[in-house]
mmCIF file of the C-alpha atoms, coordinates in Angstrom:
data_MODEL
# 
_entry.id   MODEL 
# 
loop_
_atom_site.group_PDB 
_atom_site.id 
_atom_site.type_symbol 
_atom_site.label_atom_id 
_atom_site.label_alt_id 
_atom_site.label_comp_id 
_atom_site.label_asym_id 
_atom_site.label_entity_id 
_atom_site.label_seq_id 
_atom_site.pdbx_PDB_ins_code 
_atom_site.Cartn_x 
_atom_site.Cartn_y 
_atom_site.Cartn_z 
_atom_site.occupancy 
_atom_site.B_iso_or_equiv 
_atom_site.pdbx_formal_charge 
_atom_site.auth_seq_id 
_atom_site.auth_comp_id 
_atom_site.auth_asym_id 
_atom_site.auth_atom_id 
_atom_site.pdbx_PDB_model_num 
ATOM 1   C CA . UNK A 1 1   ? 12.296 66.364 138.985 1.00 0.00 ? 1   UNK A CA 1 
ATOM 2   C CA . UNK A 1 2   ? 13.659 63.491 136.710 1.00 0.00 ? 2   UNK A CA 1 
ATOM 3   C CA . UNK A 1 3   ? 9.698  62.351 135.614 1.00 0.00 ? 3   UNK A CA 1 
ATOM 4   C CA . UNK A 1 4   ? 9.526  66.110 134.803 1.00 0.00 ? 4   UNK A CA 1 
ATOM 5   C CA . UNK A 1 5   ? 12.422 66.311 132.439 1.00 0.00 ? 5   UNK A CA 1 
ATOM 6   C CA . UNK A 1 6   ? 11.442 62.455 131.290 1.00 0.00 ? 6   UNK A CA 1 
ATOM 7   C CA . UNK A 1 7   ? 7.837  63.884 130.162 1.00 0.00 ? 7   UNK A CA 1 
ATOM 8   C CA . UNK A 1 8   ? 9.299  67.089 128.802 1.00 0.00 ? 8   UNK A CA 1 
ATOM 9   C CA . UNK A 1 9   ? 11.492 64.736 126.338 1.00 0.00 ? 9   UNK A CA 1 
ATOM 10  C CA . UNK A 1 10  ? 8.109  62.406 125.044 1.00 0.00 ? 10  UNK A CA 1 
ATOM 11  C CA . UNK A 1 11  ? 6.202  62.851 122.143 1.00 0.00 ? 11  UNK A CA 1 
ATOM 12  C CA . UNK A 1 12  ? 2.799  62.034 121.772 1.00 0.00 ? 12  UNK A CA 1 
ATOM 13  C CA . UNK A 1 13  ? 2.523  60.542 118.509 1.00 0.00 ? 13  UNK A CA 1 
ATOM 14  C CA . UNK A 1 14  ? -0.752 59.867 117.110 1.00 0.00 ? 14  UNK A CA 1 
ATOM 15  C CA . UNK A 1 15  ? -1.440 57.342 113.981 1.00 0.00 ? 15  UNK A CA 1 
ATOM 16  C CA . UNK A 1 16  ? -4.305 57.753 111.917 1.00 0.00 ? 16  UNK A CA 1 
ATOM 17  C CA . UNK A 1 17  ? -6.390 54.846 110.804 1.00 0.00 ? 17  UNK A CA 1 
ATOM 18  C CA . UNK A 1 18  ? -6.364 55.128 107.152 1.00 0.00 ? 18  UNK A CA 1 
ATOM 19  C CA . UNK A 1 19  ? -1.916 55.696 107.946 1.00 0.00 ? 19  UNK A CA 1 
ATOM 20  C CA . UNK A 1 20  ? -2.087 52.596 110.220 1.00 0.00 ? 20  UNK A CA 1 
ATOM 21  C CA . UNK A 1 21  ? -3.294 50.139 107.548 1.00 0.00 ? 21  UNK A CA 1 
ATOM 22  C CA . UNK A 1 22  ? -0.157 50.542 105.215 1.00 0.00 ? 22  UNK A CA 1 
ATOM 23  C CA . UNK A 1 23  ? 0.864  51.028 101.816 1.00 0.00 ? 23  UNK A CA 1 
ATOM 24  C CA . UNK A 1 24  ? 2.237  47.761 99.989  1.00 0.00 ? 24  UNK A CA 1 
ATOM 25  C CA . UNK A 1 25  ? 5.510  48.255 97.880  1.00 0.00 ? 25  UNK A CA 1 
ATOM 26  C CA . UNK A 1 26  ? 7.747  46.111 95.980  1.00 0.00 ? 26  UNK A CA 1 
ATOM 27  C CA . UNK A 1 27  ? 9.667  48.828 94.317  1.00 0.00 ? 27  UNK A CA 1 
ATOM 28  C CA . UNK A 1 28  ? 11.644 51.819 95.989  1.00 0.00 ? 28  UNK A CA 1 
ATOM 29  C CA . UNK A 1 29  ? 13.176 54.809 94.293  1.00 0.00 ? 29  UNK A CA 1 
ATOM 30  C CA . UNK A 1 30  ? 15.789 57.083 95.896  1.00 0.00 ? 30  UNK A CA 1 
ATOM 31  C CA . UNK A 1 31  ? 16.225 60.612 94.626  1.00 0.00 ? 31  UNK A CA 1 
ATOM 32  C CA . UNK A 1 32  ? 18.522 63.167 95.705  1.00 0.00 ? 32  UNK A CA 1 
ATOM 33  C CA . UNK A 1 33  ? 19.496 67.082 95.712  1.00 0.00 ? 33  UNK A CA 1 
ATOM 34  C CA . UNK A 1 34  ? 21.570 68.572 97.876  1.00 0.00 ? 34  UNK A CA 1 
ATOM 35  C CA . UNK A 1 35  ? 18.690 69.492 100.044 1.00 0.00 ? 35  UNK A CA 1 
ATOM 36  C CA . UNK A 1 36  ? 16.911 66.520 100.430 1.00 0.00 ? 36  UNK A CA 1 
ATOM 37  C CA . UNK A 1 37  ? 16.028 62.544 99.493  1.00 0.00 ? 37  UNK A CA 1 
ATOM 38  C CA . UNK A 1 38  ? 12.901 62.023 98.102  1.00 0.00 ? 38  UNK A CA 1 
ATOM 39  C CA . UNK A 1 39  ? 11.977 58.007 98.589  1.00 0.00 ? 39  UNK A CA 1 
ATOM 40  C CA . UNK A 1 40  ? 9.401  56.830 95.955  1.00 0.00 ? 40  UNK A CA 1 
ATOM 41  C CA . UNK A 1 41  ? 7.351  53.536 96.921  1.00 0.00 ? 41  UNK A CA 1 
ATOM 42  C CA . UNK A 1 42  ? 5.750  51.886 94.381  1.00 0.00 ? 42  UNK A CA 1 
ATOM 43  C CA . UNK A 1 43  ? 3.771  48.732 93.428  1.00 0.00 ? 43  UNK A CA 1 
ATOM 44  C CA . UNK A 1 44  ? 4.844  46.707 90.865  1.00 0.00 ? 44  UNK A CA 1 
ATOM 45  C CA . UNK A 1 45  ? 1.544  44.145 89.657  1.00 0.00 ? 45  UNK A CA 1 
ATOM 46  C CA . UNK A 1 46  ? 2.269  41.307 87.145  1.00 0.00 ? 46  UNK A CA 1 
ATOM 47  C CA . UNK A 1 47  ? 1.471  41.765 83.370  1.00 0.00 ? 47  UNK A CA 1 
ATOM 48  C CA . UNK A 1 48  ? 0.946  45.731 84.254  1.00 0.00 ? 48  UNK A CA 1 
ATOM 49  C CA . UNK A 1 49  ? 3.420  47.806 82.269  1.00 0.00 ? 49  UNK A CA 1 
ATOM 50  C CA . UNK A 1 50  ? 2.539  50.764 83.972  1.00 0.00 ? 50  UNK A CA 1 
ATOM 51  C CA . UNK A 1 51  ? 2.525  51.122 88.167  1.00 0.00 ? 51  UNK A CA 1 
ATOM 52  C CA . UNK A 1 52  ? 2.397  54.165 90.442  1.00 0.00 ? 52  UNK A CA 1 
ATOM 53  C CA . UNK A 1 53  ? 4.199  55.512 93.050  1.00 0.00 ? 53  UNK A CA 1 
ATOM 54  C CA . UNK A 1 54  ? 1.858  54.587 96.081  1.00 0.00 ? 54  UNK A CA 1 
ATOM 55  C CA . UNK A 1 55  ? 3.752  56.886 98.992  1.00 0.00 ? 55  UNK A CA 1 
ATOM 56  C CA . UNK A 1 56  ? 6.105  59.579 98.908  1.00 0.00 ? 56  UNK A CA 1 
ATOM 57  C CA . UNK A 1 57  ? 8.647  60.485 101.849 1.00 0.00 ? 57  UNK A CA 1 
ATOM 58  C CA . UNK A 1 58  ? 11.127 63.272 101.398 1.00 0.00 ? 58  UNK A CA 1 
ATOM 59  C CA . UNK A 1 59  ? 14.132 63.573 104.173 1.00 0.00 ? 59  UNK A CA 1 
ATOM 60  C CA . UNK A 1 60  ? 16.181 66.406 104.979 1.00 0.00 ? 60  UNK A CA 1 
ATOM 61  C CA . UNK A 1 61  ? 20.077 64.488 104.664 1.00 0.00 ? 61  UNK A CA 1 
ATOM 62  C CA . UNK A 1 62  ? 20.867 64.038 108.457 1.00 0.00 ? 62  UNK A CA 1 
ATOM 63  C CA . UNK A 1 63  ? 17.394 62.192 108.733 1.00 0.00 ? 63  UNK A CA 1 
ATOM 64  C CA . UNK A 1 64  ? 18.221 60.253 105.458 1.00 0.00 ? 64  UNK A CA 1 
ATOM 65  C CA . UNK A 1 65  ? 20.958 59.036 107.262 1.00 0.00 ? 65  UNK A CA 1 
ATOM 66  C CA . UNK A 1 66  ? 19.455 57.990 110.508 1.00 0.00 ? 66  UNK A CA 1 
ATOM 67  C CA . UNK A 1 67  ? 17.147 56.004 108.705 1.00 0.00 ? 67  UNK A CA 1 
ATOM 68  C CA . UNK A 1 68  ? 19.689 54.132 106.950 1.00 0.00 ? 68  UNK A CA 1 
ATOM 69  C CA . UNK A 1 69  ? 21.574 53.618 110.243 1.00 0.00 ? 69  UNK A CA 1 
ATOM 70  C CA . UNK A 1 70  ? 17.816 52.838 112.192 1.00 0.00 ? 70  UNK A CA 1 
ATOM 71  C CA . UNK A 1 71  ? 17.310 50.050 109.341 1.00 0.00 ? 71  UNK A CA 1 
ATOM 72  C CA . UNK A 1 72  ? 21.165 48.811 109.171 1.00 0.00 ? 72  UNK A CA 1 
ATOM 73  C CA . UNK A 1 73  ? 20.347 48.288 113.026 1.00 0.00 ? 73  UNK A CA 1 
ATOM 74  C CA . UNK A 1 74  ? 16.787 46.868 112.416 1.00 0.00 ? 74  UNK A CA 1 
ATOM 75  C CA . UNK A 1 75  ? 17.905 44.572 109.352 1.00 0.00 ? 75  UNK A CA 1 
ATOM 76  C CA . UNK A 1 76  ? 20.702 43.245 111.426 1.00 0.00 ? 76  UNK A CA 1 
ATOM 77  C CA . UNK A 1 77  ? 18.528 42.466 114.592 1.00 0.00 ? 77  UNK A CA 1 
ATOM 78  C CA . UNK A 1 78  ? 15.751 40.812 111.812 1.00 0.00 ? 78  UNK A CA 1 
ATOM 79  C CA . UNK A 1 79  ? 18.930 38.644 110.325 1.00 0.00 ? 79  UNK A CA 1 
ATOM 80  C CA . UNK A 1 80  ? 20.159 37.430 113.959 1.00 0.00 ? 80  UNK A CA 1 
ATOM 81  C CA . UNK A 1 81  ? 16.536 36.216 114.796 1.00 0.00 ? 81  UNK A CA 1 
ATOM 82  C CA . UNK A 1 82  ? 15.212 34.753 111.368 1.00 0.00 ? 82  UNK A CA 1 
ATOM 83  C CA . UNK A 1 83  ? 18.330 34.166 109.780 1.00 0.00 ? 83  UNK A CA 1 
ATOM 84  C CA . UNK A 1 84  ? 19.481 35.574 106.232 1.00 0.00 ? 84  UNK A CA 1 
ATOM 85  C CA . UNK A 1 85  ? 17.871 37.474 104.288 1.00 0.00 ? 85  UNK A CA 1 
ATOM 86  C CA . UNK A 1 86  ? 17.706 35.798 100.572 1.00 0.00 ? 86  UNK A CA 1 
ATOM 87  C CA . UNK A 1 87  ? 18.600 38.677 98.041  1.00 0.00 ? 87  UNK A CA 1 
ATOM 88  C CA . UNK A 1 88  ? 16.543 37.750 94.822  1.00 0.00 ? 88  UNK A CA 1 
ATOM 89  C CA . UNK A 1 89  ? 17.134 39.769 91.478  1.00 0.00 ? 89  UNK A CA 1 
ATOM 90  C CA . UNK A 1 90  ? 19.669 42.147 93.174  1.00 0.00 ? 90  UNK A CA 1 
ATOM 91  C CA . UNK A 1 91  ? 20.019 45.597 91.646  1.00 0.00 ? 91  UNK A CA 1 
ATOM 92  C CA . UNK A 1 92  ? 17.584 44.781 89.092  1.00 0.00 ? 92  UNK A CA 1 
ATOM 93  C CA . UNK A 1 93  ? 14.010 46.036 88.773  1.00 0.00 ? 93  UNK A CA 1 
ATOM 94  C CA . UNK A 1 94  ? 11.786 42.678 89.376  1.00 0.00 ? 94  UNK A CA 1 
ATOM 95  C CA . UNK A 1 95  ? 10.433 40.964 86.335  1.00 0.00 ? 95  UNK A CA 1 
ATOM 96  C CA . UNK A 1 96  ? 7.418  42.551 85.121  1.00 0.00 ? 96  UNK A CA 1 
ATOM 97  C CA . UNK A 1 97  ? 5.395  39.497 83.949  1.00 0.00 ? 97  UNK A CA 1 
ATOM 98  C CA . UNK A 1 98  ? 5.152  36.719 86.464  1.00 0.00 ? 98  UNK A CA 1 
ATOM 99  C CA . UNK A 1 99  ? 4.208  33.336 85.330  1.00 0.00 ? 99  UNK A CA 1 
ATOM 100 C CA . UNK A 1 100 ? 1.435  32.349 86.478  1.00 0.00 ? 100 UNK A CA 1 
ATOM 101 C CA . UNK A 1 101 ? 1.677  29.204 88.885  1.00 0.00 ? 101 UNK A CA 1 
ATOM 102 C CA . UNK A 1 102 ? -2.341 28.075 89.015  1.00 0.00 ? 102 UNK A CA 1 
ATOM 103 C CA . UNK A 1 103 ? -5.144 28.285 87.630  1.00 0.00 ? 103 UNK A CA 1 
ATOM 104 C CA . UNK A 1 104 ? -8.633 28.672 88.607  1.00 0.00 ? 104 UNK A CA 1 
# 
């Protein structure tokens, strides 16, 4: 009776390939209304003026805040094992022209 109810509470979630390889972003923007958070990731690239918002997740509030309590949790678990987490260039956008450090 208790596998029963166990298998009645599991989701099968499935993860497509072209999902599973990830979207790189070095730039988040968080909207609101008073329906929803719309989360804008985008990629910043050296010397580009211009980037675009690579993924787009919009969150009814309750889930906005279980994410931020899932990655409070997550963050704090990361900090315990690797240590701090070094805040560069906090609350401002990161510098859009990198110097370059070699050369080929």
């Amino acid at each position: 009776m208790a596998d029963d109810k166990v298998k009645k509470n599991q989701i099968n979630i499935e993860l497509p390939e072209e999902i599973a390889e990830g979207v790189y972003a070095n730039l988040a923007i968080i909207s609101h209304s008073q329906s929803e958070f719309v989360l804008d990731f985008i990629r910043l690239v050296p010397n580009v003026p211009k980037a675009k918002v690579k993924s787009r997740v919009i969150l009814s509030p309750s889930h906005a805040k279980r994410l931020y309590k899932a990655l409070a949790e997550n963050l704090s678990k990361f900090e315990k094992q690797h240590g701090p987490i070094r805040e560069e260039n906090s609350g401002h956008l990161p510098p859009m022209n990198f110097t370059p450090t070699a050369q080929a």
